[in-house]
C-alpha positions in Angstrom: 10.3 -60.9 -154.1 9.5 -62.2 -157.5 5.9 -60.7 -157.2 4.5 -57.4 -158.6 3.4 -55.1 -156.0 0.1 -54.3 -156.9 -1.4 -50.7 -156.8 -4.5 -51.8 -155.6 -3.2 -52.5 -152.5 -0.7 -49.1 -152.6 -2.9 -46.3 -151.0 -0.6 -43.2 -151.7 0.3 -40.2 -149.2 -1.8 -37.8 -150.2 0.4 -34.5 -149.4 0.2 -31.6 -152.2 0.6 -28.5 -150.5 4.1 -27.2 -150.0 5.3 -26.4 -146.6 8.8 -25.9 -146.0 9.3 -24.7 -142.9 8.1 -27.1 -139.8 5.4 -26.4 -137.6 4.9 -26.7 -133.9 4.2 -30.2 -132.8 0.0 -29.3 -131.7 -0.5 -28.3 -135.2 -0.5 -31.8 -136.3 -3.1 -34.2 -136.7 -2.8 -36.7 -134.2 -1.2 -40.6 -134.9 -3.7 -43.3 -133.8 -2.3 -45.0 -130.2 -2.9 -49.1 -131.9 0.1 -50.2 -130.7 -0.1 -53.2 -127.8 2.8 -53.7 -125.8 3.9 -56.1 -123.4 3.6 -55.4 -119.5 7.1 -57.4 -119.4 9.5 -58.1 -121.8 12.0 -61.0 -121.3 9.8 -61.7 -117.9 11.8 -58.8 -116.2 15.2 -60.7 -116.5 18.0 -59.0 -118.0 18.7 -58.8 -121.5 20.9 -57.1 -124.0 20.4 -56.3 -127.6 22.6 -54.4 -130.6 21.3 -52.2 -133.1 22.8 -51.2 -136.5 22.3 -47.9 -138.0 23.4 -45.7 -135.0 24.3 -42.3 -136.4 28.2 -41.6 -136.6 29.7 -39.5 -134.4 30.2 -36.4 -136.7 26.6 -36.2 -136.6 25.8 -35.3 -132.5 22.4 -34.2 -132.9 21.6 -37.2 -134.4 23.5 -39.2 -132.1 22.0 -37.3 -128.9 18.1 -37.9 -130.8 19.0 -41.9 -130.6 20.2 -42.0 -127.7 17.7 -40.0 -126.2 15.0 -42.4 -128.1 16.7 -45.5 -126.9 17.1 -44.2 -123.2 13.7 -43.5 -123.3 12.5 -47.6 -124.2 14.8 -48.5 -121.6 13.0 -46.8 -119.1 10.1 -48.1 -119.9 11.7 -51.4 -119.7 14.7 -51.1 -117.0 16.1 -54.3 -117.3 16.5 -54.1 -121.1 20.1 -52.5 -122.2 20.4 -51.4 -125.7 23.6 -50.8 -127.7 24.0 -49.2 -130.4 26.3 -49.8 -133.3 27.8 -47.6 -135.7 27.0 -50.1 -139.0 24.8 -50.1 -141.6 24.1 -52.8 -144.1 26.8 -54.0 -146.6 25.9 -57.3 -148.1 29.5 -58.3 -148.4 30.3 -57.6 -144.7 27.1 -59.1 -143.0 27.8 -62.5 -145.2 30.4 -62.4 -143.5 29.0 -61.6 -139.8 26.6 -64.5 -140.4 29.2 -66.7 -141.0 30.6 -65.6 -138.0 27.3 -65.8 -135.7 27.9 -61.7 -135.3 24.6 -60.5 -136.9 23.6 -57.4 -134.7 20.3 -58.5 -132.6 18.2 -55.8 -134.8 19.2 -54.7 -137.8 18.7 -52.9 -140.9 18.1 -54.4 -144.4 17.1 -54.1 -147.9 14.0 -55.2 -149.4 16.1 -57.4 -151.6 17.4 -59.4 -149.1 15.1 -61.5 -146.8 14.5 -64.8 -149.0 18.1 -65.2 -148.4 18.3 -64.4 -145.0 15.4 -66.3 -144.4 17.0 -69.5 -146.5 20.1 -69.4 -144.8 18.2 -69.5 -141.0 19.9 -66.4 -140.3 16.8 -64.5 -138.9 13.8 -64.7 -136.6 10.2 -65.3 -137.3 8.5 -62.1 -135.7 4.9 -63.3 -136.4 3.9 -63.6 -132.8 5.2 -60.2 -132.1 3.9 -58.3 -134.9 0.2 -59.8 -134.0 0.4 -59.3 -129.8 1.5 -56.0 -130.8 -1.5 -55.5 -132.9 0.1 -53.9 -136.0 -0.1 -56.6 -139.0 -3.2 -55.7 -140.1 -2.1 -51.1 -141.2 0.5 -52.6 -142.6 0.8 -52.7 -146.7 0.2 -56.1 -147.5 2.2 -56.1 -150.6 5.2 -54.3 -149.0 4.6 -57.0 -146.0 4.5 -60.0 -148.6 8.2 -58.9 -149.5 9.6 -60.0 -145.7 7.3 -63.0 -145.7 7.5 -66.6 -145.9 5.4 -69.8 -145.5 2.5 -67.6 -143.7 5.6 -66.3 -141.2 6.8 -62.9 -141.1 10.4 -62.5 -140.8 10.6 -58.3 -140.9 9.4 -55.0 -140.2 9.1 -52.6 -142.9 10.7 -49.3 -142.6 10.4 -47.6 -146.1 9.6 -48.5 -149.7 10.5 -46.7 -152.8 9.7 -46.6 -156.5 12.1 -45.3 -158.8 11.6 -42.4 -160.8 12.2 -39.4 -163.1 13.9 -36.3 -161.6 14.2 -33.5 -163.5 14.9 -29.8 -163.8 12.1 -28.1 -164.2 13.6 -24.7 -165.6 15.7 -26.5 -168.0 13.1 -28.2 -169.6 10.9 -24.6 -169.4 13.5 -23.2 -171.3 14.0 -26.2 -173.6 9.7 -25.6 -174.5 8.5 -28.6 -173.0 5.7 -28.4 -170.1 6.4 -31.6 -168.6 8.5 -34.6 -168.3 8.5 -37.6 -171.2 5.7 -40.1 -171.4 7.5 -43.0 -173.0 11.2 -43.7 -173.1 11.0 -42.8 -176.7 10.3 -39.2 -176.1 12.6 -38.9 -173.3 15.5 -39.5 -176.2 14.0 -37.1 -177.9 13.7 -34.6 -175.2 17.2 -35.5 -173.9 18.5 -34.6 -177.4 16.8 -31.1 -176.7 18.0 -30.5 -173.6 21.9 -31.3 -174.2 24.0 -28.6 -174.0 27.7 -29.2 -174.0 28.6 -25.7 -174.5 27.6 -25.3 -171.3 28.2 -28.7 -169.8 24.5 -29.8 -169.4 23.6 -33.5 -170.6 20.0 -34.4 -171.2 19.5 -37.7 -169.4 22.1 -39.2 -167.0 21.6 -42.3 -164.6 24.8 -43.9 -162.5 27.2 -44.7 -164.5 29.8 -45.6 -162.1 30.1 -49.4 -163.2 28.7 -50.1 -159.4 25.6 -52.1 -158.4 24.3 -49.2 -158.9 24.7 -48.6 -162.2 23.0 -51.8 -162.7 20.2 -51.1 -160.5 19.0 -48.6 -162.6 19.9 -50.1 -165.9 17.0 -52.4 -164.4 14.4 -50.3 -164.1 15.1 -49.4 -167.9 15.0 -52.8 -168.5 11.5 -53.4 -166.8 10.4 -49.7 -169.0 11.0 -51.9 -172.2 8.9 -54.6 -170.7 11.2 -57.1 -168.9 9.8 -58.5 -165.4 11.9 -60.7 -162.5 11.1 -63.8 -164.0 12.4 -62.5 -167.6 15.7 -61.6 -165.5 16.4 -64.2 -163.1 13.7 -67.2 -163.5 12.4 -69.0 -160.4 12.3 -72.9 -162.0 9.9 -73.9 -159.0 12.6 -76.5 -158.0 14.9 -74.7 -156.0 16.6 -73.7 -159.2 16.8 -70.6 -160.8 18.3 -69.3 -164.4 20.0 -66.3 -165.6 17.0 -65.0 -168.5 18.4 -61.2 -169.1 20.7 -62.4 -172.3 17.6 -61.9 -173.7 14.4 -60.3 -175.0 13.7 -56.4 -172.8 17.1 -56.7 -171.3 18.7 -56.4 -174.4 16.6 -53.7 -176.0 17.2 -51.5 -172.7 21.1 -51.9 -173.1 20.8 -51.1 -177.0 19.0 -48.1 -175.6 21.3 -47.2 -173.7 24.2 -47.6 -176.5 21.9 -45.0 -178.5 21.6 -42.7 -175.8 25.5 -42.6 -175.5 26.9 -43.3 -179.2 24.1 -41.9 -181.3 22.2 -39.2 -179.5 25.4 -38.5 -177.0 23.0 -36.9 -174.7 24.9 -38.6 -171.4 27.4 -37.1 -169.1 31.0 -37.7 -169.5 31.5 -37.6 -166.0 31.4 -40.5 -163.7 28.2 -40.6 -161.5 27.9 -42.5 -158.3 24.4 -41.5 -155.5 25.9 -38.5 -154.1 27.4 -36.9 -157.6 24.0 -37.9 -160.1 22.9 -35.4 -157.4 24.8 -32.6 -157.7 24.7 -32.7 -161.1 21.0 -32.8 -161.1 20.8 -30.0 -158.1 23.6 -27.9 -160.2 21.8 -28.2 -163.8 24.4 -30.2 -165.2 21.9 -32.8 -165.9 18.1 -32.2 -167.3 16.7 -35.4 -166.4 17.8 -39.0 -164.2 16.6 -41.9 -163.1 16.0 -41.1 -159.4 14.5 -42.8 -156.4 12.1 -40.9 -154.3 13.9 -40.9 -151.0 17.2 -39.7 -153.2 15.4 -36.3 -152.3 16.6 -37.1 -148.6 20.1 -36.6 -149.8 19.7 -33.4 -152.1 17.7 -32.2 -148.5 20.9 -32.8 -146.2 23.7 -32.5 -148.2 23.0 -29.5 -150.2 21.0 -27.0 -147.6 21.8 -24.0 -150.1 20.1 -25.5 -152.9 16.4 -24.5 -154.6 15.2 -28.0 -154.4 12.0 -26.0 -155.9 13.1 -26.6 -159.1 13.1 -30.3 -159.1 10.2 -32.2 -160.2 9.6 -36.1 -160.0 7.5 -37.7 -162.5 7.1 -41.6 -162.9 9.4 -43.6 -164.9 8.2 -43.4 -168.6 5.9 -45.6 -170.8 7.4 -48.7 -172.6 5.7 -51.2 -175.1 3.8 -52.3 -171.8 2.9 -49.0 -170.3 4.5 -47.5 -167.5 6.8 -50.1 -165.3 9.1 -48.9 -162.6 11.6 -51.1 -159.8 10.1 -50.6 -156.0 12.7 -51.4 -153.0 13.0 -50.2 -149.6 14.7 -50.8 -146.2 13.4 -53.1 -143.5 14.8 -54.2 -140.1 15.2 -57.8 -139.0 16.4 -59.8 -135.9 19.6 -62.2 -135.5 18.2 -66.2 -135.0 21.2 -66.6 -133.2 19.7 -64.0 -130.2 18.2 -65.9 -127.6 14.4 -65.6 -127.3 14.6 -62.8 -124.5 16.8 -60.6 -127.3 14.5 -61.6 -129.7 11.5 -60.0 -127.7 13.3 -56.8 -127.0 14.7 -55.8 -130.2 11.1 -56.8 -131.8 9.3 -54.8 -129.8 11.8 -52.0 -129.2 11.8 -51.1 -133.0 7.6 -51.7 -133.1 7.6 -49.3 -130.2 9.8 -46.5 -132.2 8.0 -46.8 -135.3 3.8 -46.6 -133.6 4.1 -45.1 -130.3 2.2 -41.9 -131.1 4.6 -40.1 -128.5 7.6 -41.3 -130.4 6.3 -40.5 -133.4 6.0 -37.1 -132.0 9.3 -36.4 -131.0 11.3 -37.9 -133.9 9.4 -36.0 -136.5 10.4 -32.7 -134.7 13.7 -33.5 -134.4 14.7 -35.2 -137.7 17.0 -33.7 -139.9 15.4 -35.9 -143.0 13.3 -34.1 -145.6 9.6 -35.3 -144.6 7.7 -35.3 -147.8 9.3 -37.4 -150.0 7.9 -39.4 -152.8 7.7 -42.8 -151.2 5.2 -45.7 -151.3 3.1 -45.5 -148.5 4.2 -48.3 -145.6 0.4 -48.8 -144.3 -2.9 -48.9 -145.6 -6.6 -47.7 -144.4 -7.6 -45.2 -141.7 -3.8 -45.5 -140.2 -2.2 -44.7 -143.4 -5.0 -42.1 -143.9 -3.9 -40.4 -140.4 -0.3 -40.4 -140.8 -0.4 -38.9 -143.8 -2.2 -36.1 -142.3 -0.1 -36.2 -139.2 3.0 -35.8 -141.2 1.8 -33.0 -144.0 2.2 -29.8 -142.0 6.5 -30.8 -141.3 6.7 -31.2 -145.0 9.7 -29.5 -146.0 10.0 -30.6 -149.5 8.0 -28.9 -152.2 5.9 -31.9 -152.6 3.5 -30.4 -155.1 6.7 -30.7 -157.9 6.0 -34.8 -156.9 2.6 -34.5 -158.8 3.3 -36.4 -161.9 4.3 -39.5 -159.7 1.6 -39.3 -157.5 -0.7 -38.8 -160.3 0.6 -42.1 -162.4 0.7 -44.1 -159.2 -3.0 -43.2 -157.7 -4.2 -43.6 -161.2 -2.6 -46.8 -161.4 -1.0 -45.9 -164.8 2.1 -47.2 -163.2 3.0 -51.0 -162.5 5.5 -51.6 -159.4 7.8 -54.5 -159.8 10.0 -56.0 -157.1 13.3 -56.6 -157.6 14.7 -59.5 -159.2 15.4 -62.7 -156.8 17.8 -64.3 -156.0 21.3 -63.0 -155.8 20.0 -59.7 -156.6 23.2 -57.9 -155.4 25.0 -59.9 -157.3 23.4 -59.6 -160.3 23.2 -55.8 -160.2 27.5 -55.9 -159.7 27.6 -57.6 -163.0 25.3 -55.7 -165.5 26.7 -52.7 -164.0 29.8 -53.2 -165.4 28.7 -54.5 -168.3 26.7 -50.9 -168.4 30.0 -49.2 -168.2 31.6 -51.6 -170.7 28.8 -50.5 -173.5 29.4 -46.9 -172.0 33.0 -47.0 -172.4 33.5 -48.5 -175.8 32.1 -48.1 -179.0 30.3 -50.8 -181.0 30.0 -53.7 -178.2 27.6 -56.3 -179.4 25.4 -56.0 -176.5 23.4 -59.8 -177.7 26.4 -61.4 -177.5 28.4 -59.6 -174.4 24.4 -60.0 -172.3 24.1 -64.0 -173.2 28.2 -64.4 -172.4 27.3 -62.2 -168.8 24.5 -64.4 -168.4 26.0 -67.7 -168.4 28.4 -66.4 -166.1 26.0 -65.4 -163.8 24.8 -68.7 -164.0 27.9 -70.8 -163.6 29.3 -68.6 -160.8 26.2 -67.4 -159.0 23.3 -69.3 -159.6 24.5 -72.8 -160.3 27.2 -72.2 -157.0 
């Protein structure tokens, strides 16, 4: 993942018109039946495969909906049994169920992850599935490069996401300002603006936990003031790789950051993880944060009451290099330790929930996920084209407040970088508390404290 994702090769959801309430299932424009599957799978012998990512059981609709959907593939295939399992991806755990040979037979991943999945032999070369089932070619190529190795493809992508700007559309209304910031220098400005402590509203927030998190999005600062994944974490061509963020962008970003919290104190005092950056931007505590576009999911589900009208999403602002934002995304892969008859049923199983036109059908009318968010489009030409339309009457976001994203993105005003590689996790653990260190104290050299977090990175990541 050390490659750009080029907008050429991006074609954008095209859904401006704000529907929130679903319509009836013949409304929609139909889904294009390409899918090829198997008369047999496993020759008719019987076979067993897990699946991560089965909703909990304090959410029963969801958990009847997957059921229901996994009942229904085993029908069509009798002597395949499917099992669900109540986990979903923790990078610290499944090291540990790959150690183990535990790996679930199909499961869920980030976009981060597959060179090291792939590296360690942990997962399955789906190629010859992807290509009987005739799908490869309405995939993104870009966001299909991501899982791919060696001309092999080792996942199926689910999602992809570019990080953003949120923002509070009244508040900055009030505040005089008809949009959201164009470079990073104006956001300062306009976060200065938009402060409030009186009444407990900060101008610009991102997470600030001292999580991954927190590093994640000091990253896509970092690539706003220019940095790339080779400035941060430099493939050598060798099979070696060095820690490069003491340095250069990474280092203006943090100062940035310092400025934002020391000089301008236009930052929340409060202590933001996913799920509170949320409510503070839903409540009006914060003006403006670093968002990702399928964080709208979560204001959708957790917070039914709220006027998600008054949210807008514009892309990440302009840098000495124009407009750069961090892409990611989910994709789901299959255990190398299943035998070849597993392998078969959880490939086609998932390709069989995400193109059967039927299934299709049914999930979108029963899915308690906000369609319409801001996302990078999964699939390219007349397919991508025809799901779009098929999706746009369940919209239940306002997507037209998502204007400024689409805008930069179809334009191609905005670049989409990947995410460093490797060891992205770990990298992300330690800037994000060196975030919360600059956040925390007053006057940290942040050359020196980057370079010393650097070689550490190096000595006990990298060089392990």
């Amino acid at each position: 993942m050390l490659r750009k994702l080029p907008l050429m090769l991006i074609s954008l959801i095209v859904v401006l018109s704000i529907a929130v309430i679903p319509v009836m299932a013949q409304d929609a424009a139909p889904v294009p039946d390409i899918l090829t599957l198997p008369e047999e799978i496993a020759g008719g012998r019987p076979v067993t495969i897990t699946v991560s990512d089965k909703p909990t059981a304090d959410q029963p609709a969801a958990v009847e909906a997957w059921n229901a959907t996994a009942q229904r593939f085993m029908d069509l295939y009798p002597n395949v049994t499917i099992e669900g399992l109540e986990l979903e991806y923790d990078p610290a755990a499944f090291a540990a169920l790959i150690a183990s040979n535990q790996l679930p037979r199909l499961f869920r991943t980030y976009f981060t992850e597959p060179p090291k999945f792939i590296q360690q032999g942990a997962v399955a070369d789906l190629t010859q599935f992807i290509e009987t089932a005739g799908v490869g070619d309405v995939f993104n190529p870009a966001i299909l490069d991501v899982m791919s190795q060696d001309g092999a493809i080792y996942g199926i992508p689910r999602d992809a996401y570019a990080l953003g700007l949120a923002y509070n559309i009244p508040l900055l209304e009030a505040a005089g300002f008809d949009g959201p910031p164009q470079t990073w220098d104006e956001l300062a400005e306009m976060a200065v603006a938009l402060t409030d402590r009186d009444n407990d509203i900060s101008g610009f927030a991102f997470i600030n936990d001292g999580s991954g998190a927190t590093g994640w999005h000091f990253t896509n600062i970092a690539y706003g003031f220019g940095a790339t994944p080779q400035d941060i974490i430099t493939d050598n061509g060798d099979g070696t790789f060095t820690a490069s963020f003491g340095e250069g962008a990474t280092v203006d970003a943090l100062q940035f950051i310092q400025q934002l919290r020391w000089q301008d104190d236009v930052l929340p005092g409060a202590t933001l993880n996913w799920g509170s950056i949320s409510e503070a931007l839903v409540s009006g505590r914060v003006a403006m944060a670093i968002y990702a576009g399928d964080q709208f999911n979560y204001d959708y589900t957790q917070f039914p009451d709220a006027d998600l009208t008054i949210l807008g999403y514009a892309a990440a602002p302009a840098g000495p290099d124009g407009q750069i934002t961090l892409s990611g995304g989910n994709l789901w892969m299959v255990s190398n330790s299943a035998d070849d008859d597993q392998k078969e049923a959880a490939a086609y199983f998932q390709l069989w929930r995400q193109f059967d036109p039927v299934e299709l059908q049914t999930a979108i009318e029963v899915t308690t996920e906000a369609v319409g968010m801001p996302t990078l489009p999964m699939y390219v030409g007349d397919y991508q084209a025809a799901w779009a339309a098929f999706r746009e009457p369940y919209n239940k976001l306002p997507v037209a407040n998502y204007a400024p994203f689409i805008d930069a993105v179809t334009s191609g005003a905005v670049t989409v970088q990947a995410e460093p590689s490797p060891n992205v996790q770990d990298y992300y653990t330690e800037l994000g508390v060196l975030v919360s260190e600059v956040l925390s104290v007053e006057g940290v050299d942040v050359p020196t404290r980057l370079s010393e977090v650097a070689e550490e990175f190096q000595s006990f990541v990298l060089d392990r």
